[in-house]
Backbone as JSON Lines, residues from 0, in Angstrom:
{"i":0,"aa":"X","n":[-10.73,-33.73,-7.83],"ca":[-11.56,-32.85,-7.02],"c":[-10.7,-32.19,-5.95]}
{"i":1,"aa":"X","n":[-10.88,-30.57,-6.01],"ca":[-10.33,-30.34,-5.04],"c":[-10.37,-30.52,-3.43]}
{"i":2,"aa":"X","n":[-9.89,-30.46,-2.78],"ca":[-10.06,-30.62,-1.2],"c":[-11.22,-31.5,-0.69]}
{"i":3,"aa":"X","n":[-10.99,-32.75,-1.05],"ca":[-11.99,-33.46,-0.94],"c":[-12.32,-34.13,0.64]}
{"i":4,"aa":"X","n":[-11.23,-33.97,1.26],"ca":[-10.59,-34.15,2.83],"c":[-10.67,-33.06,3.48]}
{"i":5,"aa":"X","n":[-10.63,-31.36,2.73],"ca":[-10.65,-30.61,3.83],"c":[-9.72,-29.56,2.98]}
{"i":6,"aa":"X","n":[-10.27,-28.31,3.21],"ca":[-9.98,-27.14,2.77],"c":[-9.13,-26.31,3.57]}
{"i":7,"aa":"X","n":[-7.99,-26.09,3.42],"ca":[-7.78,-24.36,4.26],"c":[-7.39,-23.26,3.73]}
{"i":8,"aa":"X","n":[-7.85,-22.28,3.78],"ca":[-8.2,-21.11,4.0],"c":[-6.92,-20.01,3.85]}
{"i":9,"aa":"X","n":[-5.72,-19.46,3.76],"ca":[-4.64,-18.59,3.88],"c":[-5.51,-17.56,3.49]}
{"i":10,"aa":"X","n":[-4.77,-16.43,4.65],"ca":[-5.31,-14.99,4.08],"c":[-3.61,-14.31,4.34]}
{"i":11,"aa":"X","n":[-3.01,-13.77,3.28],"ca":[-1.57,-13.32,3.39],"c":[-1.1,-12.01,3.27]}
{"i":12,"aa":"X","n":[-0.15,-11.8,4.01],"ca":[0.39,-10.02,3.48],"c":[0.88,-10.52,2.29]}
{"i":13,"aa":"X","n":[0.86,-8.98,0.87],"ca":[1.2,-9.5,-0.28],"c":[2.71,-9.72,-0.27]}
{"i":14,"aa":"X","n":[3.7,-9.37,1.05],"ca":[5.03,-9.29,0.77],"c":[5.23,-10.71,1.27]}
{"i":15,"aa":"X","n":[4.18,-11.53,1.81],"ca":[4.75,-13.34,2.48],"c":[5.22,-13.9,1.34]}
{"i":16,"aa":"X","n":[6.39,-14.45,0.83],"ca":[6.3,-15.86,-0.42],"c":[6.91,-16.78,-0.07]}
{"i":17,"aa":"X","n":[6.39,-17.1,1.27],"ca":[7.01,-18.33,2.07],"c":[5.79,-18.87,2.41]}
{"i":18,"aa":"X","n":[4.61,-18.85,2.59],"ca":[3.7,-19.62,3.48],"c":[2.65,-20.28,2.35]}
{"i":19,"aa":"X","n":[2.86,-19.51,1.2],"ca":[1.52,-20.43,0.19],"c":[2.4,-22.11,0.07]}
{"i":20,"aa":"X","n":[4.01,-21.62,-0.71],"ca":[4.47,-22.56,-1.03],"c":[4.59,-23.84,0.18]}
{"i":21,"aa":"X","n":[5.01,-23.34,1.34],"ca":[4.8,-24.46,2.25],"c":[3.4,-25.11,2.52]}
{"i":22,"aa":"X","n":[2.25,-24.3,2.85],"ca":[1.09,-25.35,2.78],"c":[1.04,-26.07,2.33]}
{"i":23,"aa":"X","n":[1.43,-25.73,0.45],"ca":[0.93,-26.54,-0.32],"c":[1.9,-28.14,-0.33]}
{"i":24,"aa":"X","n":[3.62,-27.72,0.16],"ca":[4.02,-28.83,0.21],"c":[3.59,-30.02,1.29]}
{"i":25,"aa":"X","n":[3.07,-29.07,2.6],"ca":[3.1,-29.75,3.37],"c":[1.34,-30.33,3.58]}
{"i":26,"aa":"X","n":[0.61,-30.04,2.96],"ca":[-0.46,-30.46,2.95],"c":[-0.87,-32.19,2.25]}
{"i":27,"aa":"X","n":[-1.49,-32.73,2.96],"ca":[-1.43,-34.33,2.83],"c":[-2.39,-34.41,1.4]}
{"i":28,"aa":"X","n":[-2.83,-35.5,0.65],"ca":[-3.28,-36.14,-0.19],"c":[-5.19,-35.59,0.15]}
{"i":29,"aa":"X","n":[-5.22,-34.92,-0.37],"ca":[-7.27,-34.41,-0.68],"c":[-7.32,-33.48,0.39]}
{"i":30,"aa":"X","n":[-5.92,-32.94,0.68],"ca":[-6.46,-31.27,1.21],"c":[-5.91,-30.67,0.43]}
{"i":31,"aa":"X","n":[-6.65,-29.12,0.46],"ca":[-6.52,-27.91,-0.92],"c":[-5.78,-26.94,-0.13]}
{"i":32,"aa":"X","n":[-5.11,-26.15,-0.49],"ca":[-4.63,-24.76,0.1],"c":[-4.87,-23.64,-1.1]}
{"i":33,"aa":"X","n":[-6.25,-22.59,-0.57],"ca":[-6.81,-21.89,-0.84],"c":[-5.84,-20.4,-0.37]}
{"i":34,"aa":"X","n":[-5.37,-19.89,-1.08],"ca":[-4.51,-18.17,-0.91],"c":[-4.96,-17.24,-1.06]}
{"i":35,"aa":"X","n":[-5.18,-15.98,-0.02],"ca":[-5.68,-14.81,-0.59],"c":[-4.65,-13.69,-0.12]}
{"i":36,"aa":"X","n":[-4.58,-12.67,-1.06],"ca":[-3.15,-12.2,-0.26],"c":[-3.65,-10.35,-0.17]}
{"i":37,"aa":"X","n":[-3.25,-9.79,0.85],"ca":[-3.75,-8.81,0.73],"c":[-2.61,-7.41,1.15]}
{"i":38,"aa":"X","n":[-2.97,-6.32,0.48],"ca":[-2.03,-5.59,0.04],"c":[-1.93,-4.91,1.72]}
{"i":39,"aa":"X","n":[-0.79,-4.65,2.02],"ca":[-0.58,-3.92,3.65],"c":[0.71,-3.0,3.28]}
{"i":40,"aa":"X","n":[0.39,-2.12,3.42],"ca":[1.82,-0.69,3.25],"c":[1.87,-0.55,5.09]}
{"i":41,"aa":"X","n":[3.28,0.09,4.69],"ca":[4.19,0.57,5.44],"c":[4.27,-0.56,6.34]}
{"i":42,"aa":"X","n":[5.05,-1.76,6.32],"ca":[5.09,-3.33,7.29],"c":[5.89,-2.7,8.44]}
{"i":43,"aa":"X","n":[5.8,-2.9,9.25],"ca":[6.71,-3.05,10.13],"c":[6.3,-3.69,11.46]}
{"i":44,"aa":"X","n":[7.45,-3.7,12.86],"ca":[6.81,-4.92,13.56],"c":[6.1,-4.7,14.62]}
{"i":45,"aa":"X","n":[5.74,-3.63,14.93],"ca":[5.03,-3.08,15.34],"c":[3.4,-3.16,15.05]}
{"i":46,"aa":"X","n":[3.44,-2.96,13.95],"ca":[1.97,-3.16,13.01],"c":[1.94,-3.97,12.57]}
{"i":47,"aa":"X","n":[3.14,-5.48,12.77],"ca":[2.69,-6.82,12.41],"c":[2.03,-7.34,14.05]}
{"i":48,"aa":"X","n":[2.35,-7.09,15.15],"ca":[1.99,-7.05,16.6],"c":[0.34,-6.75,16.57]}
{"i":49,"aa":"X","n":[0.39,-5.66,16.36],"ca":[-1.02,-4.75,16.33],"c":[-2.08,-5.85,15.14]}
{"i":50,"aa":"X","n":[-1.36,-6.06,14.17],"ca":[-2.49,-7.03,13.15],"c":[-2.67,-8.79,13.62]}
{"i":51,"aa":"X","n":[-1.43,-8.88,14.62],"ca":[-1.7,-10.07,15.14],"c":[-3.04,-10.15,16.16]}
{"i":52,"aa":"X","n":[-3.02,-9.35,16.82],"ca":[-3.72,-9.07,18.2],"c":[-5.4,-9.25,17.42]}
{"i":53,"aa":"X","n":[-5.38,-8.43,16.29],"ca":[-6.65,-8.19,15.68],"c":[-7.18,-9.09,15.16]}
{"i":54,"aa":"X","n":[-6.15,-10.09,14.73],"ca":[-6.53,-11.86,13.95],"c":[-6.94,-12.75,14.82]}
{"i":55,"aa":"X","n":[-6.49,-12.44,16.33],"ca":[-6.98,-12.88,17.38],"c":[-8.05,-13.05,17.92]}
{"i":56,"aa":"X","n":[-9.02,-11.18,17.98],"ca":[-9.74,-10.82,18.22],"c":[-10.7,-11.3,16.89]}
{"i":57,"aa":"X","n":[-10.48,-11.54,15.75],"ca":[-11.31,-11.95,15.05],"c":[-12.08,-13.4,15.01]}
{"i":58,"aa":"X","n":[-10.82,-13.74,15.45],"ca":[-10.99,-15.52,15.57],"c":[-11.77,-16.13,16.41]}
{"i":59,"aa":"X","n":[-11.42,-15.16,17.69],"ca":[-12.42,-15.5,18.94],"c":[-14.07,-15.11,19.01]}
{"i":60,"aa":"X","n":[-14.43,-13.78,18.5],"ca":[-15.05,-13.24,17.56],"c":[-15.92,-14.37,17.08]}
{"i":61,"aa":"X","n":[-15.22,-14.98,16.01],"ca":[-16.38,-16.04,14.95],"c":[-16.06,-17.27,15.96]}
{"i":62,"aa":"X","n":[-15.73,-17.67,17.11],"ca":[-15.65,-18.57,17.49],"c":[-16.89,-18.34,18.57]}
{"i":63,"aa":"X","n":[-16.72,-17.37,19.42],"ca":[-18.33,-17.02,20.42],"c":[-19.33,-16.97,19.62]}
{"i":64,"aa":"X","n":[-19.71,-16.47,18.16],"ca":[-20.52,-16.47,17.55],"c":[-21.14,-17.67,17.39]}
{"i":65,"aa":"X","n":[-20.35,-18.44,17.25],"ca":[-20.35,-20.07,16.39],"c":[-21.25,-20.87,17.68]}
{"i":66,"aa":"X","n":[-20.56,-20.25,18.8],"ca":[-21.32,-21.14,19.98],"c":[-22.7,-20.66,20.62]}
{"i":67,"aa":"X","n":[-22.59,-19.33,20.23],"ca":[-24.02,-18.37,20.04],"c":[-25.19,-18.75,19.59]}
{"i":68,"aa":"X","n":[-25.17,-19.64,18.19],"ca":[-25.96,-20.15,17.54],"c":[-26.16,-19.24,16.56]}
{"i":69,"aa":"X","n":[-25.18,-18.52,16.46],"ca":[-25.19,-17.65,15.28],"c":[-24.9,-17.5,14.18]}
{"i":70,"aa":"X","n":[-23.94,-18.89,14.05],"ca":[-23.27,-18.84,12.61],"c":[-23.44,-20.73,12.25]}
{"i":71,"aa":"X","n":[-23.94,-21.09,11.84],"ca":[-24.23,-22.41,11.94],"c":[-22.95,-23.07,11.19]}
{"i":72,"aa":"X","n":[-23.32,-24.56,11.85],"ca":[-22.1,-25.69,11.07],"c":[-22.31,-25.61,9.86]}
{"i":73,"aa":"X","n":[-21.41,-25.91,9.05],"ca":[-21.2,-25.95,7.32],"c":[-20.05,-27.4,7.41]}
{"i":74,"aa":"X","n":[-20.17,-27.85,6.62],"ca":[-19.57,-28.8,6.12],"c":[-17.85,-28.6,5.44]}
{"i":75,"aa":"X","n":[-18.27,-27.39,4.27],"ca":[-17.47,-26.89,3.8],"c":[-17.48,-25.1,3.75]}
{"i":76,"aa":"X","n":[-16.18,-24.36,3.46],"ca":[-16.27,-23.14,3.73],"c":[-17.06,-22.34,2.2]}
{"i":77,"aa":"X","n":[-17.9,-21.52,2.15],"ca":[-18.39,-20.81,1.62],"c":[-17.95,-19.26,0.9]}
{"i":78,"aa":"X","n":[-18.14,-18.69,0.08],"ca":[-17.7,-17.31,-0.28],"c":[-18.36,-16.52,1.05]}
{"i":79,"aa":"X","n":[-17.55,-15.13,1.33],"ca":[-17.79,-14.47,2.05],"c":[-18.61,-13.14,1.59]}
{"i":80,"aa":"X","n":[-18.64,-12.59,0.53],"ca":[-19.84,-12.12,-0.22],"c":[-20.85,-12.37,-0.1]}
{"i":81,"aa":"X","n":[-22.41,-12.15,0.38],"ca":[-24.15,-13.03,0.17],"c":[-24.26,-12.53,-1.14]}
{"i":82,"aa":"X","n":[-25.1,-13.08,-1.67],"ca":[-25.63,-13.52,-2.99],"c":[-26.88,-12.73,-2.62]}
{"i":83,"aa":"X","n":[-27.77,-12.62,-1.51],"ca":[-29.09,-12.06,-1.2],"c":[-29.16,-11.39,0.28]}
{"i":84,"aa":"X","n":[-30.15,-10.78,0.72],"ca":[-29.7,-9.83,1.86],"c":[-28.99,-8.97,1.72]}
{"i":85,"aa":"X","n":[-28.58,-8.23,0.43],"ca":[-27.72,-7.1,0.97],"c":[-28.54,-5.83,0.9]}
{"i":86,"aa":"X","n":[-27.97,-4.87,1.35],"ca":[-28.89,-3.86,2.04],"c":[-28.39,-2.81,0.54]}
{"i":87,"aa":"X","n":[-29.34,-2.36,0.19],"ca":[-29.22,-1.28,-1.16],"c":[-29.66,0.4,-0.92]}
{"i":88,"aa":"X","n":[-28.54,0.64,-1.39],"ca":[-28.71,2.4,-0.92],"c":[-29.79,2.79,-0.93]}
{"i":89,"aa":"X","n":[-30.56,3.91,-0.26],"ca":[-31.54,4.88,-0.56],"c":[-31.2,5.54,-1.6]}
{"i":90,"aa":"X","n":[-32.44,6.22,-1.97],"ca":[-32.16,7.43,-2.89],"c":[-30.71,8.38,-1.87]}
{"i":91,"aa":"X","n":[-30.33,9.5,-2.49],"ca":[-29.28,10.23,-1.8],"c":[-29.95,11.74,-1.74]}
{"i":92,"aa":"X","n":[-29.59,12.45,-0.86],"ca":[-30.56,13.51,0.03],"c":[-29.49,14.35,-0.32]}
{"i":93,"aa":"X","n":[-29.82,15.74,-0.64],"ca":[-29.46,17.33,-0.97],"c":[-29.4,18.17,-0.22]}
């Protein structure tokens, strides 16, 4: 079974191929390392600065939320897609 101790999460630029392989070595006995890697043009460090700041702002983000009572405890992490609630186009206007 996977991650039966505890899941984490990687979200990666597609040019990282240093950080999947280390989780996974360094991750103990019934934790999983979950990878998602996502495509980013033109890298540089400037706009690795600027995407840091924003991972920041995200984090803190779902963290006030969390204490909000807005996003409730889970046990384990979930798909980020809903399954129900999503909002479906109108007809389209001429």
């Amino acid at each position: 079974m996977y991650g039966w101790r505890a899941r984490i999460a990687l979200i990666l630029a597609h040019s990282n191929t240093v950080m999947e392989p280390e989780f996974g070595r360094l991750a103990p006995e019934g934790v999983s390392v979950h990878t998602s890697r996502v495509r980013i043009g033109g890298i540089s460090v400037e706009g690795n600065l600027i995407a840091e700041q924003a991972m920041k702002h995200a984090v803190l983000a779902g963290r006030l939320a969390f204490r909000a009572g807005r996003i409730p405890r889970k046990r384990y992490a979930t798909a980020s897609s809903p399954a129900e609630g999503l909002v479906t186009p109108g007809p389209v206007r001429s």
